[in-house]
N, C-alpha and C positions, 0 to 999 in steps of 0.2 A: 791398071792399078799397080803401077811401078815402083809406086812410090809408098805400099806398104808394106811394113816391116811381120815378117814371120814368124819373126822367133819370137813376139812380145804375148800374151795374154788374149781372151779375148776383148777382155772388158778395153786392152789398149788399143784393139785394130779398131775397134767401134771409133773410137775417139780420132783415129786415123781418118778413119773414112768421112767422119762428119766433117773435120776441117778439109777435105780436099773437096768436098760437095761445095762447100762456103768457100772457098776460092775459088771454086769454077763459077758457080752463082755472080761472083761479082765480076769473074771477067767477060761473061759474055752479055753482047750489047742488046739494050732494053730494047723492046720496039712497041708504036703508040699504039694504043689500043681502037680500034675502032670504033666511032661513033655508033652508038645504039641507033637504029632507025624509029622515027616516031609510028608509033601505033596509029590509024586512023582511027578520029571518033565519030563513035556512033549516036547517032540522034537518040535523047532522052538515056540517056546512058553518061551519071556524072563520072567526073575525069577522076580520074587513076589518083589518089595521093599521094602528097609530096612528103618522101621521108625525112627531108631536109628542112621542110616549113615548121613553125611554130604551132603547138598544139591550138585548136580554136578555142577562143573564149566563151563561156557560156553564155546562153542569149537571153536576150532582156527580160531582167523578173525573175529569171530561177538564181536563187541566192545557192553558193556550195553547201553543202552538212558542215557544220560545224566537228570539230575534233571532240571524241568524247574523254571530259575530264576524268581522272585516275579517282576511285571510290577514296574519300579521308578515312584516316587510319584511325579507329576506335583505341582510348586509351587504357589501361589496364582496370577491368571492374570495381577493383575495391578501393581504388584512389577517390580522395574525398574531390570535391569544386575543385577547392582552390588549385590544387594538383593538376586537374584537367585540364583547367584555363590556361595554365603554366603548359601543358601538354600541347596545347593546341596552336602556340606561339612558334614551336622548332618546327624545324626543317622534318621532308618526308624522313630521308633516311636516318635522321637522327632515332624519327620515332620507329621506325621498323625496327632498329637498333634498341632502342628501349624497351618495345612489344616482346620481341622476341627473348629481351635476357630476364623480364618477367615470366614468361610461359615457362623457362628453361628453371626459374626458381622455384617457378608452381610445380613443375614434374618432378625436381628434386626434395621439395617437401613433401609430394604426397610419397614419394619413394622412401624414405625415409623414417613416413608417418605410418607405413606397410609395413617396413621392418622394427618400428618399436611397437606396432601392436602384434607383428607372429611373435615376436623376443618375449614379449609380457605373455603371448597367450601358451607358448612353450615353460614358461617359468608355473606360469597357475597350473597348465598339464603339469609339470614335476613335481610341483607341490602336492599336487594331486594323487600320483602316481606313488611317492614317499607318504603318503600318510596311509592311504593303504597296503604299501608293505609292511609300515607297522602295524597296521593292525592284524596283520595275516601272521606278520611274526609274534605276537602279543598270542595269539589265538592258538599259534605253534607252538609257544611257550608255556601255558597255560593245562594245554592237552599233555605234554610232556613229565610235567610236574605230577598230572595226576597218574603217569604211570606205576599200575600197583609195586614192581622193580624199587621204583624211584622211594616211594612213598614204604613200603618195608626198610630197604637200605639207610632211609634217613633215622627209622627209629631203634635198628637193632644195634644189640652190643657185637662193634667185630670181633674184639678184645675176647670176649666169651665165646663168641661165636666160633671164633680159630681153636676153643679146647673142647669142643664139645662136636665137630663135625669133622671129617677124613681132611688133611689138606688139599686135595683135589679138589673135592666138595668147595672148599670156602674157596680157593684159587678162583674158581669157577665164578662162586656167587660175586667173589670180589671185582672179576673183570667184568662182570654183566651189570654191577652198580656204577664201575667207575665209567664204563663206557657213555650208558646214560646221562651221567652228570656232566659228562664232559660235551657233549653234543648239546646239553641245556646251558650252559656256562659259553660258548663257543657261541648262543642261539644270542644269549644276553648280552653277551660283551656288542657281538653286531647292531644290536637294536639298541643300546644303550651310543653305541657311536651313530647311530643314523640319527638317532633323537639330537646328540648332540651338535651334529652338521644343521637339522632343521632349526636350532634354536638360535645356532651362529649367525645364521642368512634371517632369523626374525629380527636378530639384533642388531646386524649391520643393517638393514633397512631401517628399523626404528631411529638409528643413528642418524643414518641420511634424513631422513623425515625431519628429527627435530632438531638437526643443522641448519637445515631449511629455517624452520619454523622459528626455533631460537635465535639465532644468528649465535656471537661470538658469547653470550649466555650460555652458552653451551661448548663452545670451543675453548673458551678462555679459563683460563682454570679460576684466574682474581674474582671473576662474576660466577661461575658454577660453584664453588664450592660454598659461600655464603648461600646460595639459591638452595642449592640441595639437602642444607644444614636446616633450614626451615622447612622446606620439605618434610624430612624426617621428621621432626619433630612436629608438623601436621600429620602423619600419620601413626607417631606416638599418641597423639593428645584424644586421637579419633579411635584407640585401641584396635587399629590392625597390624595381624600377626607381621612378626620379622619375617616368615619363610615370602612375603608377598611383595615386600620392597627391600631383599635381600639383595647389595651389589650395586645398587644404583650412586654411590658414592664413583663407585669405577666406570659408572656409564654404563651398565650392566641391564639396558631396558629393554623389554620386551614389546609393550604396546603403546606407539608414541601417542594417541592421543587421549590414553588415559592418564600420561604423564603430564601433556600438555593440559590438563581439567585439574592436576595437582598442581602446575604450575597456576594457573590464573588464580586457585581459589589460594594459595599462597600470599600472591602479590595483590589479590583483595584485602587480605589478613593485614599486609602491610599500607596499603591505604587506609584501612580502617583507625589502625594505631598512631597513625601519622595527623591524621585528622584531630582522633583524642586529644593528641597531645597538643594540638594546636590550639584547640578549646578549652584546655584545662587552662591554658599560660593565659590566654583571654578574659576566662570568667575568675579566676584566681584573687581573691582580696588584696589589698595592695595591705601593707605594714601597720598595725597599731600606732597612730604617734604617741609618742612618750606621754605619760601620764605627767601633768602638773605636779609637782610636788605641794602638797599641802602646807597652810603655813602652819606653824609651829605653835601650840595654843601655850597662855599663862598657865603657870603654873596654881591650880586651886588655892583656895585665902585656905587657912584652915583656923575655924573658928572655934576656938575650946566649950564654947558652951554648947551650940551648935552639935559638934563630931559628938560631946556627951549624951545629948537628946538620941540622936540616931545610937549612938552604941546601948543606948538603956531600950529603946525599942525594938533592936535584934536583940537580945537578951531577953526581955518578959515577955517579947508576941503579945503584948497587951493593944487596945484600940487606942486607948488613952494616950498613953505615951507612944506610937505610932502618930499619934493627930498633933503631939506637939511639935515631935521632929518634924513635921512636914512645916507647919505652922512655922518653926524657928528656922526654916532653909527659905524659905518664902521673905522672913523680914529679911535676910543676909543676901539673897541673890541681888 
């Protein structure tokens, strides 16, 4: 091995050594290989096969198994027919392809239909959760108010009270009222903003709700504000109190589908009147034509002896002269 280099690595003497293997390999001379001797055969004992012959054919009447065809790919359940039929036309992989980005939308809906129903059922938990701290706070509130402290301090004179006790004394009573009030006032202001955040979140749902329901009747100010205008004045004509539909000019609602029950029997109101009026124009008499002008009569004959008869029977009220005037109008007519 003369011919390998020492100073190199090992990974390069490897490399050394394989090329000088593969140049000795080729220089030295091949030689033939000796004929296999044939095995004798033995009686009743079939001969040795040939790895070089063609596999044998199967013998007469046995037909191969057929290849078994790949199961068809069912289309997605809630596709109607015609969809199917359409389904059943593409290629395999198309529909694997289709199979699969359905399942992939089913798992992401119901994931998603998981997370809006914990979202909703954390939201009714807090609701829940805030309406009995108010009422724990209301209960706090309540118990506090009736402390006799409380309830003295609200009715006495301090004014007097400072000339008539030590000022220590009133110092005293004074910090033990103010203290009181101030932890009941501190109790209210809290509860009075918790109230105010639940009734925020009733009203922006309500809002959502009859955005929904309304559409731009509601967003649009040109259609809200005539809508609302009647509104009110349905719950004028119905005498309920202002403290009940107070604000709803602002959008200010709290319970949309009591709005939307104001709203329908509103635009009943206005079908109604729309109709009237439509029947009134209908049955309505059409114009008096002008009245003929009468003709113009002669001017009476005026008969002197005649007008005499009549003026002497308004005068005596007699029968007599009564039967003549009639008498002398009878020859004159």
């Amino acid at each position: 091995m003369a011919d390998i280099d020492d100073t190199v690595d090992d990974n390069a003497k490897v490399d050394q050594i394989m090329a000088l293997l593969e140049k000795t390999a080729e220089a030295a001379p091949v030689e033939a290989a000796p004929a296999p001797e044939s095995e004798p055969e033995v009686e009743g004992q079939p001969p040795a096969p040939d790895e070089d012959a063609a596999p044998e054919a199967p013998a007469s009447g046995e037909e191969p198994e057929p290849e078994q065809e790949a199961p068809a790919i069912e289309p997605p359940v809630f596709w109607d027919s015609e969809a199917k039929t359409e389904f059943a036309k593409l290629s395999p992989s198309v529909q694997r392809k289709i199979v699969e980005r359905e399942r992939e939308r089913d798992r992401t809906v119901s994931v998603k239909s998981q997370e809006a129903a914990e979202a909703t059922k954390l939201v009714e938990q807090s609701k829940a959760e805030r309406q009995q701290q108010l009422a724990r706070m209301k209960e706090l509130e309540d118990s506090a108010l009736g402390d006799p402290i409380i309830q003295w301090g609200d009715k006495v004179d301090w004014v007097k009270l400072a000339t008539e006790v030590e000022p220590a004394t009133y110092n005293q009573y004074r910090a033990h009222y103010d203290q009181r009030r101030g932890n009941i006032a501190r109790l209210q202001y809290e509860r009075r903003s918790m109230e105010q955040q639940a009734l925020n979140t009733v009203m922006t749902e309500a809002q959502k709700q009859l955005a929904t329901i309304l559409g731009d009747e509601f967003t649009d100010d040109a259609k809200w504000r005539p809508l609302v205008k009647d509104v009110v004045e349905y719950l004028r004509e119905n005498d309920v109190p202002k403290e009940y539909w107070d604000g709803i000019e602002d959008r200010k609602i709290r319970n949309a589908k009591e709005f939307k029950v104001l709203v329908d029997a509103v635009k009943g109101q206005r079908l109604l009147r729309a109709k009237e009026s439509v029947a009134l124009k209908k049955v309505s008499p059409a114009g008096h034509p002008a009245a003929k002008p009468r003709a113009a009569l002669p001017p009476p004959k005026i008969v002197k002896p005649l007008q005499a008869k009549i003026t002497r029977a308004l005068q005596t009220r007699k029968t007599a002269d009564a039967v003549d005037a009639v008498e002398a109008a009878i020859r004159n007519g």
